[in-house]
TIGUZA-321111 format. One line per field, with one value per residue (C-alpha): residue in one letter; z, x, y; residue number from 1. Coordinates in nm, 3 decimals. Layout:
<sites>
type: A,...;
w: Z,...;
u: X,...;
v: Y,...;
seq: NUM,...;
</sites>
This chain:
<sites>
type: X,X,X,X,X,X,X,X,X,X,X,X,X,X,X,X,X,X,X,X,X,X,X,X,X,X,X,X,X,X,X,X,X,X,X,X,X,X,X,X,X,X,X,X,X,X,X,X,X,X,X,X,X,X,X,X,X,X,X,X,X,X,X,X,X,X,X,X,X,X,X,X,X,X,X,X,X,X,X,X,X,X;
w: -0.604,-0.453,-0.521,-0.317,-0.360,-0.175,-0.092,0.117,0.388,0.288,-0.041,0.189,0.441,0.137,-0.062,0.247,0.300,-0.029,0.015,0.338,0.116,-0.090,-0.007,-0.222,-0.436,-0.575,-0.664,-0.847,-1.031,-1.085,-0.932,-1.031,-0.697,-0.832,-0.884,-0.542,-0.362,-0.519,-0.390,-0.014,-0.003,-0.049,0.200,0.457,0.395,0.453,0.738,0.882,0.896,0.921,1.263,1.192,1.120,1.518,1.612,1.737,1.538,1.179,0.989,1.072,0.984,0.646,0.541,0.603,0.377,0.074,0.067,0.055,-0.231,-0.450,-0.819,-0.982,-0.704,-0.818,-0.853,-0.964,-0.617,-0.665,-0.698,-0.790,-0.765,-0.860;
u: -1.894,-1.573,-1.137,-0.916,-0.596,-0.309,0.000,0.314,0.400,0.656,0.471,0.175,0.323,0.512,0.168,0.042,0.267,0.247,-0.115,-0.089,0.001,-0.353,-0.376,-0.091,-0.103,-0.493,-0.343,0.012,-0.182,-0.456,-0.711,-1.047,-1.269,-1.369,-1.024,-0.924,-1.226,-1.093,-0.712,-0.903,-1.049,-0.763,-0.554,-0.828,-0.866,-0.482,-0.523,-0.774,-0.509,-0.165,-0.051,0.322,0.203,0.140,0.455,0.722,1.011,0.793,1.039,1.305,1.065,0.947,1.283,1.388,1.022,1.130,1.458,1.301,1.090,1.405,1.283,1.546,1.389,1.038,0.879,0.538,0.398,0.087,-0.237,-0.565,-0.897,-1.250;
v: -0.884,-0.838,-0.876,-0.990,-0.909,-1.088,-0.916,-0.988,-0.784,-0.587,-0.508,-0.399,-0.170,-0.037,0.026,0.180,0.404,0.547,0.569,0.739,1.055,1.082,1.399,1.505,1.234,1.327,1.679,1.509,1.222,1.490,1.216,1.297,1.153,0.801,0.752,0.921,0.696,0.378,0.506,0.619,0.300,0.053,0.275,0.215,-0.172,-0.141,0.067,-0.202,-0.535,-0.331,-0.294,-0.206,0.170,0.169,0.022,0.228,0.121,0.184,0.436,0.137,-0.132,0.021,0.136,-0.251,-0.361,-0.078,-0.273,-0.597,-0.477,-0.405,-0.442,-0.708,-0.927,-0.883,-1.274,-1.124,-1.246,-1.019,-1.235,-1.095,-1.288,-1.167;
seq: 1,2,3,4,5,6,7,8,9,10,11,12,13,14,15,16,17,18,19,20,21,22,23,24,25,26,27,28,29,30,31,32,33,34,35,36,37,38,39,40,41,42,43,44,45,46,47,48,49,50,51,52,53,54,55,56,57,58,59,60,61,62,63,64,65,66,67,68,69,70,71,72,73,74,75,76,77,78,79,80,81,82;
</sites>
């Protein structure tokens, strides 16, 4: 069994980026490591269909996707399937 989760772009390179810093994050959230394996594991699926990351312009481009991603805007656009 899998999920797929569908996410827009901004909300992705967003999510990524925050994901990008596990290592710091395990020790804040005091992740135990299924919980840091399930957070490792979406960052690499990420990591697998993003290319902005490798773009040059990425601190511009993700700056413009956090602003996108302003919460009064939020249209619950997250879809889940099992």
């Amino acid at each position: 069994m899998g999920v797929s989760i569908q996410l827009d772009d901004d909300e992705a390179l967003v999510l990524f980026e925050f994901l990008a810093s596990r290592e710091d994050l395990r020790a804040e959230l005091k992740l135990e490591a299924p919980e840091f394996h399930a957070f490792d594991s979406l960052h690499a699926a990420l990591e697998r269909v993003l290319v902005v990351p490798f773009e040059p312009n990425y601190s511009t481009l993700l700056s413009a996707a956090r602003t996108s991603l302003d919460l009064t805007r939020f249209r619950g656009r997250v879809v889940v399937t099992v």
